[in-house]
VOPAGU-2260 file (C-alpha; in pm, 1 decimal, decimal comma):
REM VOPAGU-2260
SITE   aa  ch    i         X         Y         Z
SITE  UNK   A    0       0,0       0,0       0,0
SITE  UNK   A    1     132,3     320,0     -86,7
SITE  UNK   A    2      85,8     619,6      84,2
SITE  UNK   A    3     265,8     991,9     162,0
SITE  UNK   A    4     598,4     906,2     334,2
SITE  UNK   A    5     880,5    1126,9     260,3
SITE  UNK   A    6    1143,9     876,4     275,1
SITE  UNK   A    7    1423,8     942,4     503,1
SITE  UNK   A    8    1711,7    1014,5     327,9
SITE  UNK   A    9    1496,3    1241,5      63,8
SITE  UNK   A   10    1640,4    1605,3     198,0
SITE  UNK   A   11    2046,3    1459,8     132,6
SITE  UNK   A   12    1943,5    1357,5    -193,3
SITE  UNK   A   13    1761,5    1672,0    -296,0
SITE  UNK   A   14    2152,0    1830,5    -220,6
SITE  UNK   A   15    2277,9    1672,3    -560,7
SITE  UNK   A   16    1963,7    1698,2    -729,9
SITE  UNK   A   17    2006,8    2100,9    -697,8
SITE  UNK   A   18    2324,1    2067,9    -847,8
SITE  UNK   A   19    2151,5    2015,4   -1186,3
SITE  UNK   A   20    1871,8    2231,0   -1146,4
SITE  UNK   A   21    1932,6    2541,7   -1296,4
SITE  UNK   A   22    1981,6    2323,8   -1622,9
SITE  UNK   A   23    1655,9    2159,3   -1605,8
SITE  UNK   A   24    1427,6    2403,7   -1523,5
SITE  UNK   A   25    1485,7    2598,9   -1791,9
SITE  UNK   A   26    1479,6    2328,0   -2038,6
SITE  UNK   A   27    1207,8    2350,7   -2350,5
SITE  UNK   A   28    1095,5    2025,3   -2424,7
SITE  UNK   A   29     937,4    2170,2   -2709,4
SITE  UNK   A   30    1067,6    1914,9   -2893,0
SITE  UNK   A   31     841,1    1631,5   -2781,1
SITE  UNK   A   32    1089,4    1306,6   -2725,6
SITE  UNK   A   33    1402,8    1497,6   -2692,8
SITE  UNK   A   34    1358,6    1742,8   -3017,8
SITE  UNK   A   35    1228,5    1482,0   -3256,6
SITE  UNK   A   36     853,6    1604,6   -3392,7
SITE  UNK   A   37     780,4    1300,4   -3513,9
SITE  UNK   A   38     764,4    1140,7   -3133,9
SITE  UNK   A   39     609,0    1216,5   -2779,6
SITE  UNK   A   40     932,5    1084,2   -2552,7
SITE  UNK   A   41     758,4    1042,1   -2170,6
SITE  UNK   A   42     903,3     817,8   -1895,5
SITE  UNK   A   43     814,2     662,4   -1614,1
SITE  UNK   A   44     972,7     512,4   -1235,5
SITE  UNK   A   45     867,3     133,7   -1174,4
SITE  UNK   A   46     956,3    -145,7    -967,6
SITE  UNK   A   47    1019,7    -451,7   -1176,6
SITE  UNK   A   48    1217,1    -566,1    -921,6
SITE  UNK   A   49    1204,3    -610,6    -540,9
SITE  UNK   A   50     915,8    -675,7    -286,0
SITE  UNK   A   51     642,1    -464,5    -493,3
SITE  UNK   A   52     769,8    -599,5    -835,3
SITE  UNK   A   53     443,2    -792,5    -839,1
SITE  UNK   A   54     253,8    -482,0    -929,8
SITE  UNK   A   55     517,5    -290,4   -1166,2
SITE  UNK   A   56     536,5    -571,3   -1385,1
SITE  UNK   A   57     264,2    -582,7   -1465,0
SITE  UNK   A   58     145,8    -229,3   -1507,8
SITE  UNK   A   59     408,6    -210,3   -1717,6
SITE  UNK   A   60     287,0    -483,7   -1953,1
SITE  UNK   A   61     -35,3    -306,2   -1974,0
SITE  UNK   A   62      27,9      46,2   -2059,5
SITE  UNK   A   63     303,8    -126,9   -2310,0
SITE  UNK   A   64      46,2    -323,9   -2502,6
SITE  UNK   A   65    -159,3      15,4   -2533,7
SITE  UNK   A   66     105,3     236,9   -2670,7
SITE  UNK   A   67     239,3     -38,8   -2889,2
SITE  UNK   A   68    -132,4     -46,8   -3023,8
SITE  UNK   A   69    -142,2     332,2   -3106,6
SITE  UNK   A   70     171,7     320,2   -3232,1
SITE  UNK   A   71      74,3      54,1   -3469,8
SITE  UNK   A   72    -211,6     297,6   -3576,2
SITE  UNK   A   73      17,0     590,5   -3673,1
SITE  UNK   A   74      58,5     730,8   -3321,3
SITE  UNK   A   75    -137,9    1025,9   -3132,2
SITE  UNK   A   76    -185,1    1265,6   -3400,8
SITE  UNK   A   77      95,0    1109,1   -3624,8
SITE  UNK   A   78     342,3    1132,5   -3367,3
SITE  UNK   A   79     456,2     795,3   -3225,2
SITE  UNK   A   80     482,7     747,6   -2778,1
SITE  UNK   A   81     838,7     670,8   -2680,3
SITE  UNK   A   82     812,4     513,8   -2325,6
SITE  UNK   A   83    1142,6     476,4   -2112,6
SITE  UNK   A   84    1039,2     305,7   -1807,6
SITE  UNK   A   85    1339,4     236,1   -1554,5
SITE  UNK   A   86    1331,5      -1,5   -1250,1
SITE  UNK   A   87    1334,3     200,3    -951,4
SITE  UNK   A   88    1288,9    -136,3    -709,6
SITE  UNK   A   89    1026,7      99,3    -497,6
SITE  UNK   A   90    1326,0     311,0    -334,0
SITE  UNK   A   91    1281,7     694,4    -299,1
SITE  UNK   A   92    1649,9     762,2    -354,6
SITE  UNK   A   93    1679,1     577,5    -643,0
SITE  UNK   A   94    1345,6     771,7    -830,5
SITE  UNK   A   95    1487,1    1075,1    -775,8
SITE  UNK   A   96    1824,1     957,8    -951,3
SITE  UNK   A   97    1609,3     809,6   -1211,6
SITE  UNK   A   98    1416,9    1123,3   -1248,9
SITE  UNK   A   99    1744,5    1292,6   -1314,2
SITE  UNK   A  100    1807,5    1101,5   -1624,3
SITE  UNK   A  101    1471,4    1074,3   -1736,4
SITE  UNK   A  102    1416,3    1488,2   -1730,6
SITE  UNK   A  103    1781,5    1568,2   -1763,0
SITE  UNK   A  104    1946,7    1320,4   -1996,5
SITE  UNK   A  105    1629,1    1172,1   -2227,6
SITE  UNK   A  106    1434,5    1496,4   -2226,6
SITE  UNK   A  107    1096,9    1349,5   -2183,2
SITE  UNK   A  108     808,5    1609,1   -2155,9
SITE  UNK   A  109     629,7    1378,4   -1899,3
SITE  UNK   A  110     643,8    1129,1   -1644,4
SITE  UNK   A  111     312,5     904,7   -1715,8
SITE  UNK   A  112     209,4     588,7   -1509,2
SITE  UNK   A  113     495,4     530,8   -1309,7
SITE  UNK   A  114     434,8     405,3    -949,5
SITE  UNK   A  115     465,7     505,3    -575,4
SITE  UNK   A  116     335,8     708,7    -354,8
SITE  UNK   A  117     680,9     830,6     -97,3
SITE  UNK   A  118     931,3     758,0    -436,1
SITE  UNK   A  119     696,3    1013,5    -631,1
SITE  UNK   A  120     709,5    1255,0    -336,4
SITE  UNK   A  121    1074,7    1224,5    -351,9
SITE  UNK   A  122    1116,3    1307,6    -694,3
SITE  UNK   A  123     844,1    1575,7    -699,3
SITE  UNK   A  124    1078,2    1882,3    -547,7
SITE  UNK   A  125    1288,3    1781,9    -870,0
SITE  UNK   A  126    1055,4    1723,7   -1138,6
SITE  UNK   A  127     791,5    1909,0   -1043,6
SITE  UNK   A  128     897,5    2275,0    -922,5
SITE  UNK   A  129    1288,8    2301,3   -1038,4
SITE  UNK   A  130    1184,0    2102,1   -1382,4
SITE  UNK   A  131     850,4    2242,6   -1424,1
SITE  UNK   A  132     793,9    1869,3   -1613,5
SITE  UNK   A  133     389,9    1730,1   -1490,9
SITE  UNK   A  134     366,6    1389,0   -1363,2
SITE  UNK   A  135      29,6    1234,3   -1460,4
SITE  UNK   A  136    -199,1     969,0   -1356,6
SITE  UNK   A  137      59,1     803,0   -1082,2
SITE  UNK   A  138      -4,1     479,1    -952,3
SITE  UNK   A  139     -38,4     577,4    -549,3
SITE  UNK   A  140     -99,8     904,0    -399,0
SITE  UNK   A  141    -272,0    1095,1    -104,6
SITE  UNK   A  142    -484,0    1369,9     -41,1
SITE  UNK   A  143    -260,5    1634,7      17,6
SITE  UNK   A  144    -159,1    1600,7    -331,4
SITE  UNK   A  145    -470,0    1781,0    -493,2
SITE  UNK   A  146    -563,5    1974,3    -224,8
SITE  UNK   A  147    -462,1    2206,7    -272,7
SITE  UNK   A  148    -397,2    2076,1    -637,2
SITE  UNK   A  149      17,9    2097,2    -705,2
SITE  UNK   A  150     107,6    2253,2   -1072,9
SITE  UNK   A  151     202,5    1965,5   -1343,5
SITE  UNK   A  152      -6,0    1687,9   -1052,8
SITE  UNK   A  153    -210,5    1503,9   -1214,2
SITE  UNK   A  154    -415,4    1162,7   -1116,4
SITE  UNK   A  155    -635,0     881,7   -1235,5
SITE  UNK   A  156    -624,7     725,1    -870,9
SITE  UNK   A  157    -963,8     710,2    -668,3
SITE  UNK   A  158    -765,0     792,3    -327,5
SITE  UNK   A  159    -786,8     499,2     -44,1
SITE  UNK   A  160    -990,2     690,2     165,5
SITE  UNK   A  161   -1282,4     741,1    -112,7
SITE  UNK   A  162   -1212,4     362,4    -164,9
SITE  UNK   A  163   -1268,4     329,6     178,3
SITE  UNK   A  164   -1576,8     494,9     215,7
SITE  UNK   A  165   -1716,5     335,0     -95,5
SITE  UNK   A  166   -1744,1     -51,1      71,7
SITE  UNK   A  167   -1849,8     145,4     355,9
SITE  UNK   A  168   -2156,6     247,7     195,4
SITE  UNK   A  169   -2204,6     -85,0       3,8
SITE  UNK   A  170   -2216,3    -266,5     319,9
SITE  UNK   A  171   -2496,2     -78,1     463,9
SITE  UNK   A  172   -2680,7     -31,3     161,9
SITE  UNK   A  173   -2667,8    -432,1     213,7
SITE  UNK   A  174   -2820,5    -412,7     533,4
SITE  UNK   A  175   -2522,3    -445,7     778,9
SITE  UNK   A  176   -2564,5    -278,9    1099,2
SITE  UNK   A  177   -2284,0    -366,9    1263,8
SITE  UNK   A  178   -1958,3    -355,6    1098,2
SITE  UNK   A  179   -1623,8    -452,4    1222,4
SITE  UNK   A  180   -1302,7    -321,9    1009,1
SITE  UNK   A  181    -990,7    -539,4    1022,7
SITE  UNK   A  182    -685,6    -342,5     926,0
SITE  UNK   A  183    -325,9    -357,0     947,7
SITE  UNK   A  184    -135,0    -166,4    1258,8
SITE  UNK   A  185      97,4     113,0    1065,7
SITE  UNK   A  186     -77,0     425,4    1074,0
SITE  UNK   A  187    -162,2     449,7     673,5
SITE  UNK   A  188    -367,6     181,4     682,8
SITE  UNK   A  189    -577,0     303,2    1031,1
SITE  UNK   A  190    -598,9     612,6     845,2
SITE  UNK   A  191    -813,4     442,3     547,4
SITE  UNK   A  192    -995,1     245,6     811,6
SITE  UNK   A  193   -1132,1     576,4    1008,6
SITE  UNK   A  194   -1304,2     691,1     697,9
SITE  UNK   A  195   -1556,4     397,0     732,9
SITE  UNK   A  196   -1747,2     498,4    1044,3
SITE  UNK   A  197   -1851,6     857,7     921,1
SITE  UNK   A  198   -1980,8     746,2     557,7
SITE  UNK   A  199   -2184,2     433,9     707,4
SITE  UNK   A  200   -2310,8     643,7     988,5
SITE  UNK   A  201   -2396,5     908,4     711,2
SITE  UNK   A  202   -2610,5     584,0     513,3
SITE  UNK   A  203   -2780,4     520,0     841,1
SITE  UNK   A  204   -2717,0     643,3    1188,8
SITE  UNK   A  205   -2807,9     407,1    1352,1
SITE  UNK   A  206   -2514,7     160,8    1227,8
SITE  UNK   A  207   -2235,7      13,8    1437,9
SITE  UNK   A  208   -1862,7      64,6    1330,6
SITE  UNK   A  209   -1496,0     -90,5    1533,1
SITE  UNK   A  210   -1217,4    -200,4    1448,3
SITE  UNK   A  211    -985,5    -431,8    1506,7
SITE  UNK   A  212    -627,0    -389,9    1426,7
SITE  UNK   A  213    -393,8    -676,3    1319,7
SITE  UNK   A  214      11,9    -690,9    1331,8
SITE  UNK   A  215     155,3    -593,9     975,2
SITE  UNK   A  216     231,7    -882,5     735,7
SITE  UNK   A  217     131,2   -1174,4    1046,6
SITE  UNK   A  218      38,5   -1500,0     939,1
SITE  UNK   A  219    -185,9   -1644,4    1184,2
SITE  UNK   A  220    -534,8   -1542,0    1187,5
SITE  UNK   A  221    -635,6   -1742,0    1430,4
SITE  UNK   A  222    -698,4   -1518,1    1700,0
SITE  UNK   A  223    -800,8   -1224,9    1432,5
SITE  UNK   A  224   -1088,5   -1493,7    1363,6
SITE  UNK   A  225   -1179,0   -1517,6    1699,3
SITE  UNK   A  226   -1195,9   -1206,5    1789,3
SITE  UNK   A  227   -1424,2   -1156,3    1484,7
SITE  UNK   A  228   -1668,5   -1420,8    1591,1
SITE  UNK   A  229   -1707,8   -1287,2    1933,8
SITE  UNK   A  230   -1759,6    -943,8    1788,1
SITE  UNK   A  231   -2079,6   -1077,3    1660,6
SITE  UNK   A  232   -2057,8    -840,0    1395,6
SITE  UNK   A  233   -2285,2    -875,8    1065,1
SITE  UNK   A  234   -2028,8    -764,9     801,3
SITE  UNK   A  235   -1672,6    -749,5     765,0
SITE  UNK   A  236   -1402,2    -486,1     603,7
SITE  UNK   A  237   -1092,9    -560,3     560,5
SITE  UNK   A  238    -829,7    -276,3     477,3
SITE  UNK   A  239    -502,9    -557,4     480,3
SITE  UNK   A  240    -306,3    -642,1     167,6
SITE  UNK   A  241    -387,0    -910,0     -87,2
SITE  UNK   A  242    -195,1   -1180,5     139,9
SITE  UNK   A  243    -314,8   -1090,5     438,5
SITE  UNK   A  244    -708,6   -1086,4     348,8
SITE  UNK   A  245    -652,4   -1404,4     202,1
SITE  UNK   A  246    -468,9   -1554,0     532,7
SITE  UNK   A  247    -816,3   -1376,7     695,2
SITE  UNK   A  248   -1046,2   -1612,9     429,0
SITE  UNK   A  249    -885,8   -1896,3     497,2
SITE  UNK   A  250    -858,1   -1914,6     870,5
SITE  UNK   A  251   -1243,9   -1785,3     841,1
SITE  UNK   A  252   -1322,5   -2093,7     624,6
SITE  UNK   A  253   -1124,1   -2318,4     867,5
SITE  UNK   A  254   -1346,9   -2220,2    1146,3
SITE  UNK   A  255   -1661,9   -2191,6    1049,7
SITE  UNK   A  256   -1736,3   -1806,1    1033,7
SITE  UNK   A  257   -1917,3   -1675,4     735,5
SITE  UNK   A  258   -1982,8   -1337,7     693,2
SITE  UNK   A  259   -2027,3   -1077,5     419,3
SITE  UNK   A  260   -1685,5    -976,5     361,9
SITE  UNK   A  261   -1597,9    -619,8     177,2
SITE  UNK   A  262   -1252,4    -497,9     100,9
SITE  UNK   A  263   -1076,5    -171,5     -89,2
SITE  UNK   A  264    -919,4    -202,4    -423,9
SITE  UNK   A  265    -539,3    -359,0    -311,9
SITE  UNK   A  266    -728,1    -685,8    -189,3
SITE  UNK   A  267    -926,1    -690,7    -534,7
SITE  UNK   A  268    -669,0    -888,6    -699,3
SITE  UNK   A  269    -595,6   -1198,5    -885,8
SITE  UNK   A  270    -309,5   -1294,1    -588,7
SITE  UNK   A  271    -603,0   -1310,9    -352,7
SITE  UNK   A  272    -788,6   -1547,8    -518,4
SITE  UNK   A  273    -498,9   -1769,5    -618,3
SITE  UNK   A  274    -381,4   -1731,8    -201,3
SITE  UNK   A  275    -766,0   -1816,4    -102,2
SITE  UNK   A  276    -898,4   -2017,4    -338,5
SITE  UNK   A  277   -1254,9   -2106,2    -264,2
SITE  UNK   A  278   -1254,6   -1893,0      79,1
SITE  UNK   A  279   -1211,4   -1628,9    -134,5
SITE  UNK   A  280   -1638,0   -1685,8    -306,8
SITE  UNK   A  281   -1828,6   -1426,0    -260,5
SITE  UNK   A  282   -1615,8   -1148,8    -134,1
SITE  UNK   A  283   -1702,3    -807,3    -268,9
SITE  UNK   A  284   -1462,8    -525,7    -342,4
SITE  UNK   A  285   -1398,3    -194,0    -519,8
SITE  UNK   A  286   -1145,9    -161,1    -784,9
SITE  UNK   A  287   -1036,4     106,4    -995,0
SITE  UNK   A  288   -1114,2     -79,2   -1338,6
SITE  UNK   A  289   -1388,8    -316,1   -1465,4
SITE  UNK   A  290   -1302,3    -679,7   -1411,5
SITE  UNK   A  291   -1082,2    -763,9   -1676,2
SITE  UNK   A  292   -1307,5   -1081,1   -1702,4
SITE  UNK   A  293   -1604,5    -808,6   -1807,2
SITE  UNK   A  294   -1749,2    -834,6   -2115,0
SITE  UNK   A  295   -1732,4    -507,6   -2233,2
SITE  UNK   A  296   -1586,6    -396,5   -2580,1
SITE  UNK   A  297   -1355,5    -171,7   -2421,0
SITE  UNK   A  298   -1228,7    -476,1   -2195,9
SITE  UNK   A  299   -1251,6    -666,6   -2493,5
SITE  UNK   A  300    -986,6    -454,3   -2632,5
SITE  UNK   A  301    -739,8    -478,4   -2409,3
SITE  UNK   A  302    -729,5    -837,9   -2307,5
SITE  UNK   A  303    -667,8    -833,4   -2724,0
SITE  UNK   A  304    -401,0    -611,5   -2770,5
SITE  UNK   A  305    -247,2    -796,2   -2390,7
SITE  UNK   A  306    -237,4   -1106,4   -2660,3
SITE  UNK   A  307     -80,9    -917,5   -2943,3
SITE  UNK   A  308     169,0    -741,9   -2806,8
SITE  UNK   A  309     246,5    -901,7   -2451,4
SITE  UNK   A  310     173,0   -1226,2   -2465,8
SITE  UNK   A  311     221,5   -1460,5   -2175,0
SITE  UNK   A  312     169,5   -1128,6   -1935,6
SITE  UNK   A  313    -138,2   -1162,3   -1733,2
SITE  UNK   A  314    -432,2    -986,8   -1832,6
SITE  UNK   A  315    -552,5    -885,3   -1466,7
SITE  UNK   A  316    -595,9    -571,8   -1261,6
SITE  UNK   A  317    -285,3    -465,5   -1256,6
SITE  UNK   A  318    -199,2    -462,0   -1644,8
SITE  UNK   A  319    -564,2    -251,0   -1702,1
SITE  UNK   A  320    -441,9       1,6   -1480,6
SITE  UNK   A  321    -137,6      67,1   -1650,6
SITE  UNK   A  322    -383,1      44,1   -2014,3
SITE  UNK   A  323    -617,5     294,8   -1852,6
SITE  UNK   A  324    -320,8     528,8   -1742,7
SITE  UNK   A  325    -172,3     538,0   -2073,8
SITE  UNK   A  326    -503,6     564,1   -2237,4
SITE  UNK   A  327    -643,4     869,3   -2049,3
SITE  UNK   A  328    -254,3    1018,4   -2163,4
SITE  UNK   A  329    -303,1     941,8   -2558,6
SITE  UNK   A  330    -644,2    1057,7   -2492,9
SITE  UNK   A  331    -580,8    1413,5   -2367,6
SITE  UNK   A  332    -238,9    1422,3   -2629,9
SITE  UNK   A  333    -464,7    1402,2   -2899,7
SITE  UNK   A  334    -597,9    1758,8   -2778,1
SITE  UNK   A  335    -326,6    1927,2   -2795,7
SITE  UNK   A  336    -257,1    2129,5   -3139,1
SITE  UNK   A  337     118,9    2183,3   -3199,5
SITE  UNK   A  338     398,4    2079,9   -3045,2
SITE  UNK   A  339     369,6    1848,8   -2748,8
SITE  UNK   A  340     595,8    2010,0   -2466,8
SITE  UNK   A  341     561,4    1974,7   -2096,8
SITE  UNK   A  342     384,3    2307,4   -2047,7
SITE  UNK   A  343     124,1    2176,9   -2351,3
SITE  UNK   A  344      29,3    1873,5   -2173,2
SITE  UNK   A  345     -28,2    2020,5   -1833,1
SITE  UNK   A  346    -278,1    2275,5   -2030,7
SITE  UNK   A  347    -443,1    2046,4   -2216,0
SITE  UNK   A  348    -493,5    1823,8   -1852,9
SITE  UNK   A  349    -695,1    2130,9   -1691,7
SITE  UNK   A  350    -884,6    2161,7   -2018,7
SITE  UNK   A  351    -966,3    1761,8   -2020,5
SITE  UNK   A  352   -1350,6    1806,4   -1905,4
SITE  UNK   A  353   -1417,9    1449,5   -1971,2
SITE  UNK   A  354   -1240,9    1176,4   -2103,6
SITE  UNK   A  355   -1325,9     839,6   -2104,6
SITE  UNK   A  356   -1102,5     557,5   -2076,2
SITE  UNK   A  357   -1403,2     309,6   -2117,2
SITE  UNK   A  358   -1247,6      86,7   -1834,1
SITE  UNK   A  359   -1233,0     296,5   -1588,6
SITE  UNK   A  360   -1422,8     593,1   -1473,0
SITE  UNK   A  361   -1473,2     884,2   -1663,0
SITE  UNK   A  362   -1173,1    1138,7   -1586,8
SITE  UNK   A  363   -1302,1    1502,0   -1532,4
SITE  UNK   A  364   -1007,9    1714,4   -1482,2
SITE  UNK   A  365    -939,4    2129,1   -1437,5
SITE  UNK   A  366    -728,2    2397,1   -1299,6
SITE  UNK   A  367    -880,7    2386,3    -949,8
SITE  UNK   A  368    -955,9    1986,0    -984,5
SITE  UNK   A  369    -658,6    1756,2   -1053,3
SITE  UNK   A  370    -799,2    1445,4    -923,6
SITE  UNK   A  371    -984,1    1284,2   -1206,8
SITE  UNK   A  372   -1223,0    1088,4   -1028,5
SITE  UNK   A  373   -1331,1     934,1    -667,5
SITE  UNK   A  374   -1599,9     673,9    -809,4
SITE  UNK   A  375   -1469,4     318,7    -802,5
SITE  UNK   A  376   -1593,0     -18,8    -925,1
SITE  UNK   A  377   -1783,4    -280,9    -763,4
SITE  UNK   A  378   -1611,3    -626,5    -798,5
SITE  UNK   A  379   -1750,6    -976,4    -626,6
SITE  UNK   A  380   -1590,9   -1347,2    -665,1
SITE  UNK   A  381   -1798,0   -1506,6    -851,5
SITE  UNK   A  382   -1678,4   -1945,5    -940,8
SITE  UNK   A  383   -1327,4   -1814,5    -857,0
SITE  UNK   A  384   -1318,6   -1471,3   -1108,3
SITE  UNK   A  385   -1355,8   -1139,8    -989,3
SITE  UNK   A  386   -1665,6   -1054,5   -1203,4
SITE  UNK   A  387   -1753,9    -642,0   -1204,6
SITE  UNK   A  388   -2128,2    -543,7   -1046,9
SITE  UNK   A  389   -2273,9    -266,9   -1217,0
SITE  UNK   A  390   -2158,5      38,9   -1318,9
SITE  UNK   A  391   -1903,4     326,0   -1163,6
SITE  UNK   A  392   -2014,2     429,7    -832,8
SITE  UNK   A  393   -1904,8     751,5    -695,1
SITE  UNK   A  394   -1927,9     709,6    -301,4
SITE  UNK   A  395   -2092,9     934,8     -44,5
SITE  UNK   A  396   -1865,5    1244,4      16,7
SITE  UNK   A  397   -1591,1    1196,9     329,0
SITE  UNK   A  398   -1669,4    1517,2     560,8
């Protein structure tokens, strides 16, 4: 889970990263990729290796197959998208170095779907104010990011706590009136669980909300079970990553307990499934895509191009949020008449009223809104698939 952290270590680094500066921030990358017209040259941070390699991957896959699609068609208004992704292994000191080279030495006009929450906030004092160069649609973020909104910020990312506040709602629409929410212990993910009370209390008053926090990364869920069952609570949330809510299923299935479960969108994965297995029926979560199981044309499309152009990647969640991210780019690129420099594409962003991706939300986007969305999508496991229920739901408003 990714959330604000300014790594430790961030301020020594930002010492060297002043050295080069004064170079960068008065570069024109008027000449989209690097000075050649007939490209768009963006880059992007992601870990392909290390502990969270499980999620660059294949992000990476997905936004891949998407350009290599456009490309294929002649490109965003004839101009073909140049990529350069580098493995950052989820470590803040290395994004910023990587950010160095991406705005200093390859010249790219924008950073577009790379990943992170604290190794974006690292690299933001660089890219962002000294470079002037807009990072868009990030995997990660936090609140403080758009408001206010930062110059050059934008995002595609319904934010945890709206994610939070959506199964919140979705449980009591159900009918729960008491609700216990199991979360991790570190403070980012008790912050995502306290926006549950408020919104299901806002659905009905009269609802019940606790919580019950669990050790970081623990195996045994065999007291977390218990606990639950003498909670006698009617629904469960669980804010934990994929392998923990899938150690929850399986110690619930092992003794017996059976209650509606709900989750936010990191649980809403194909690892939990494959971790859970059958414990894992009937769970409902929200995502930030459509299922990539969903029929769709616009699903369609992608699990087609995944085949084309990166075959033997998986076609899950992960891959359609790196197609969606690079879609809602080429999307808003199109727009923008001219030459594609850094300064274009942040215009064209607050001009980018509504643009949609088809699997994912529609993006509305301005110069006092840089968020493009907070509604998510409902996902349930349905004979072992994550299968998407109804539309895009936009969740009660957090106060």
């Amino acid at each position: 889970m990714r959330r604000l952290r300014r790594a430790a270590g961030t301020t020594a680094v930002l010492a060297v990263v002043a050295l080069t500066a004064n170079a960068c921030a008065d570069q024109d990358s008027a000449g989209a990729g690097g000075g050649n017209p007939s490209e768009i040259h963006i880059g992007a941070w992601l870990p392909l290796t290390g502990a969270t390699a499980s999620y660059g991957v294949p992000e990476k896959a997905g936004a891949d197959a998407y350009f290599k699609m456009v490309n294929a068609q002649g490109g965003v208004n004839g101009r073909k998208i140049r990529w350069t992704v580098r493995d950052n292994a989820a470590d803040p000191q290395q994004t910023v170095q990587i950010a160095r080279e991406l705005v200093g030495q390859d010249k790219v006009v924008a950073i577009v779907n790379a990943n992170g929450t604290s190794q974006a906030e690292a690299a933001f004092p660089f890219v962002l104010t000294q470079s002037k160069v807009p990072v868009l649609n990030e995997v990660g973020g936090s609140e403080s990011w758009y408001d206010p909104p930062r110059p050059g910020l934008f995002g595609t990312q319904t934010l945890y706590e709206d994610q939070a506040a959506a199964v919140a709602a979705w449980a009591v629409q159900d009918g729960a009136k008491k609700i216990l929410v199991v979360h991790s212990d570190p403070a980012a993910f008790v912050n995502v669980a306290e926006q549950v009370e408020p919104v299901a209390k806002k659905v009905n008053p009269s609802v019940e909300v606790d919580r019950l926090a669990v050790k970081y990364q623990t195996t045994d869920y065999t007291p977390v079970i218990s606990k639950v069952k003498a909670a006698k609570t009617q629904a469960v949330i669980l804010i934990l990553t994929s392998p923990e809510a899938a150690a929850f299923m399986k110690e619930a299935k092992l003794q017996g307990l059976s209650l509606p479960t709900y989750a936010y969108a990191p649980v809403a994965a194909e690892s939990t499934i494959s971790l859970a297995k059958d414990a894992a029926e009937g769970v409902k979560a929200v995502q930030l895509v459509k299922a990539p199981s969903d029929p769709d044309p616009a699903v369609k499309e992608f699990r087609t191009a995944m085949a084309k152009y990166e075959p033997g990647q998986d076609a899950g969640f992960l891959a359609l949020w790196g197609w969606s991210n690079a879609k809602v780019f080429a999307e808003i690129a199109r727009t923008v008449k001219g030459s594609v420099t850094s300064q274009a594409i942040s215009a064209a962003y607050q001009k980018a009223s509504t643009v949609d991706p088809g699997v994912s939300p529609v993006m509305k986007f301005s110069t006092s809104g840089h968020l493009g969305t907070r509604s998510v999508q409902r996902v349930e496991v349905k004979n072992g698939v994550w299968t998407s229920v109804g539309d895009f739901y936009t969740p009660p408003t957090r106060d």
